[in-house]
C-alpha positions in Angstrom: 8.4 -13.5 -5.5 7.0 -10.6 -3.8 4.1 -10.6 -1.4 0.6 -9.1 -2.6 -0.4 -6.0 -1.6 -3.6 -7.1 -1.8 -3.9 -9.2 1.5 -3.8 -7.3 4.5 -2.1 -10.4 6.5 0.9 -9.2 4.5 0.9 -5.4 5.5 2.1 -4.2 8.7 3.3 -0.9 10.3 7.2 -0.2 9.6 7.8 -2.4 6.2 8.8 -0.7 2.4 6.0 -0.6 -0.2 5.2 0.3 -2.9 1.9 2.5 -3.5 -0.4 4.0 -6.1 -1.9 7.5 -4.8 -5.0 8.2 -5.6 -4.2 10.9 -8.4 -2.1 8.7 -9.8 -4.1 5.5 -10.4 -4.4 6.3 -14.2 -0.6 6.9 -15.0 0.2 3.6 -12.4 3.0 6.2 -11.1 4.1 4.3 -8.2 5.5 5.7 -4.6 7.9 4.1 -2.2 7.9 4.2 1.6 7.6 3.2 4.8 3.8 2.0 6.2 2.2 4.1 9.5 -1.2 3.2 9.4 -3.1 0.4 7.8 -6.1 1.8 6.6 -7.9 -1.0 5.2 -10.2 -3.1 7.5 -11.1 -5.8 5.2 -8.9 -9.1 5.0 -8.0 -7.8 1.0 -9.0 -5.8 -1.5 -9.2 -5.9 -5.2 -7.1 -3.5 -5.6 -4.8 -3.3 -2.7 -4.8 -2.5 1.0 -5.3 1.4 1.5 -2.0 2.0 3.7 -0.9 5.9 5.2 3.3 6.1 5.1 5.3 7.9 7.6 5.6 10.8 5.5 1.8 11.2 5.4 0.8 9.6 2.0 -2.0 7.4 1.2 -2.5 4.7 -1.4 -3.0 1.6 -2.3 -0.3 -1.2 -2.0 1.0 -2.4 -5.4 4.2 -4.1 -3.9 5.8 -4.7 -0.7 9.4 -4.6 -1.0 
């Protein structure tokens, strides 16, 4: 079973996830890499701890891999 995306005890800097961008939170289109920057200072969130990867992306964390 697979961690959730939602806790950001779960999410650090240098691990593979899985994230929705913000254009894409209708279609559920998701995007793989590698977390920078945790932007997220809450403990969770509803819909998933807002990460920026190393090539500059931001989302949401569906899935850490």
């Amino acid at each position: 079973m697979s961690q959730s995306g939602k806790q950001r005890s779960n999410i650090k800097p240098g691990i593979k996830v899985s994230i929705v961008l913000k254009k894409h939170q209708r279609t559920g289109q998701f995007t793989d890499g590698v977390v920078k920057d945790i932007l997220t200072n809450s403990k969770s969130h509803p819909h998933g701890i807002k990460v920026r990867l190393t090539d500059g992306k931001v989302g949401r964390v569906q899935k850490i891999l």
